[in-house]
C-alpha positions in Angstrom: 6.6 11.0 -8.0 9.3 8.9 -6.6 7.7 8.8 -3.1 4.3 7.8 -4.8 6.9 5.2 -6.7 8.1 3.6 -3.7 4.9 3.5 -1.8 3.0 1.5 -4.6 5.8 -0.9 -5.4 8.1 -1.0 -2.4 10.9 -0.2 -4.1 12.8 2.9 -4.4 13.5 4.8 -7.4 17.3 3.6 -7.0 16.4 0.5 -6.8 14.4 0.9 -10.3 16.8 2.4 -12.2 19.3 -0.6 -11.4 16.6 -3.0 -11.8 16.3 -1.2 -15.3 19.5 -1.1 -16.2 20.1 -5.2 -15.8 16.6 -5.8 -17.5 18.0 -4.2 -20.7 21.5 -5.5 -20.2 23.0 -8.5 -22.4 22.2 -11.5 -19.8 20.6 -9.6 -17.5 24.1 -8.8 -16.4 26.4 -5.8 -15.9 29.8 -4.8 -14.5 29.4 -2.4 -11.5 31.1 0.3 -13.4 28.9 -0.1 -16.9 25.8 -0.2 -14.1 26.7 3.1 -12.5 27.4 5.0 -16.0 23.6 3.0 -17.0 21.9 4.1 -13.8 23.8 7.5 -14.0 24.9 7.2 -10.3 28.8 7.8 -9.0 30.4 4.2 -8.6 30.6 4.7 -4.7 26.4 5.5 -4.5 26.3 2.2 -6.6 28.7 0.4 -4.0 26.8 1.2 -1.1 23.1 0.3 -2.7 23.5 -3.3 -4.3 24.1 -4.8 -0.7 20.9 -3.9 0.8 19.4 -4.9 -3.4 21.6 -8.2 -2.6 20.2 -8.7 0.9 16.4 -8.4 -0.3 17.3 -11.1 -3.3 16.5 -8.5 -6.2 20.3 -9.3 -7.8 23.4 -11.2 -7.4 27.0 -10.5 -7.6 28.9 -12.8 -10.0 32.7 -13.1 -10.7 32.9 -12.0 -14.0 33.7 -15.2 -16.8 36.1 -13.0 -19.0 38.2 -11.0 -16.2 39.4 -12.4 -12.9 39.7 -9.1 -11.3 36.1 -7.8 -11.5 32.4 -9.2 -10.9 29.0 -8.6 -12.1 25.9 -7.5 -11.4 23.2 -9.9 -12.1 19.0 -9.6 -12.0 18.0 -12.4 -10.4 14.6 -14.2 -11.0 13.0 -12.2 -7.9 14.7 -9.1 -9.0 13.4 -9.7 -12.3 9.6 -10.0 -10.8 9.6 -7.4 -9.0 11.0 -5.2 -11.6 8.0 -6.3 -13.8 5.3 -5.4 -11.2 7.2 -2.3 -10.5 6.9 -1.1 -14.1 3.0 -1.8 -14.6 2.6 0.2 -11.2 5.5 2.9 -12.7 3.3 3.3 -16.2 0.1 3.3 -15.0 1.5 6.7 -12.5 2.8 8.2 -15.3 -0.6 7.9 -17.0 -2.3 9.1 -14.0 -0.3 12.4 -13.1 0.4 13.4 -16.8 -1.7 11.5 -19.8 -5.0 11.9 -17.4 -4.3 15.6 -17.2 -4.2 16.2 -21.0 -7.5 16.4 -23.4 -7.9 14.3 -26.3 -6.6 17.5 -27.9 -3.6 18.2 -25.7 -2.2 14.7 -26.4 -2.6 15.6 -30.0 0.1 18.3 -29.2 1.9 16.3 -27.2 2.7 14.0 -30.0 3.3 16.2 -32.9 5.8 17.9 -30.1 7.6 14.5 -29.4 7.3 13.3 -33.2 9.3 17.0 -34.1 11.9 16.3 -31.1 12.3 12.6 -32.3 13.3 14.0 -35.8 15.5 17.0 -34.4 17.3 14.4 -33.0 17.3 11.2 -35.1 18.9 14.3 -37.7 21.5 15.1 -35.5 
């Protein structure tokens, strides 16, 4: 999926789930160590991607307003486009490899599964 991903959006799954991240951020805006724990990544994978995201515009680093010592990661307005396109192209994949694939019914089982998972959960 994540090579079909990155040949109908251009982007990489890494670059999507950083892109994610910052889009459900406060500001749009992260510190690199909340980003990697977001993403799920190590802090040095995280290091070495957001200069080549940096290079290609989709975010910018930031010195961060409440502690001199650190910066943030921001979504910029490219970044936020192409994060945008990249989900309509991510949903409607989804749809195609695993909603086409179910019947009417099957969906119907689907549901009632995720509806019983939801609850197990919320209950916890």
């Amino acid at each position: 999926m994540a090579g079909a991903m990155q040949r109908r959006t251009g982007i990489s799954s890494g670059d999507y789930a950083v892109l994610l991240a910052l889009s459900e951020a406060e500001g749009r805006r992260l510190r690199s160590s909340a980003l990697a724990d977001a993403a799920h990544w190590e802090r040095s994978r995280l290091s070495h991607h957001l200069p080549r995201m940096e290079r290609r515009g989709l975010i910018r680093r930031e010195d961060c307003a409440t502690d001199d010592r650190g910066a943030e990661v921001v979504l910029s307005a490219e970044g936020l486009r192409v994060f945008r396109q990249a989900s309509a192209a991510h949903f409607g994949l989804i749809r195609e490899l695993f909603v086409d694939a179910l019947t009417p019914e099957g969906l119907a089982q689907a549901h009632e599964v995720s509806a019983a998972l939801s609850e197990h959960l919320r209950a916890r």
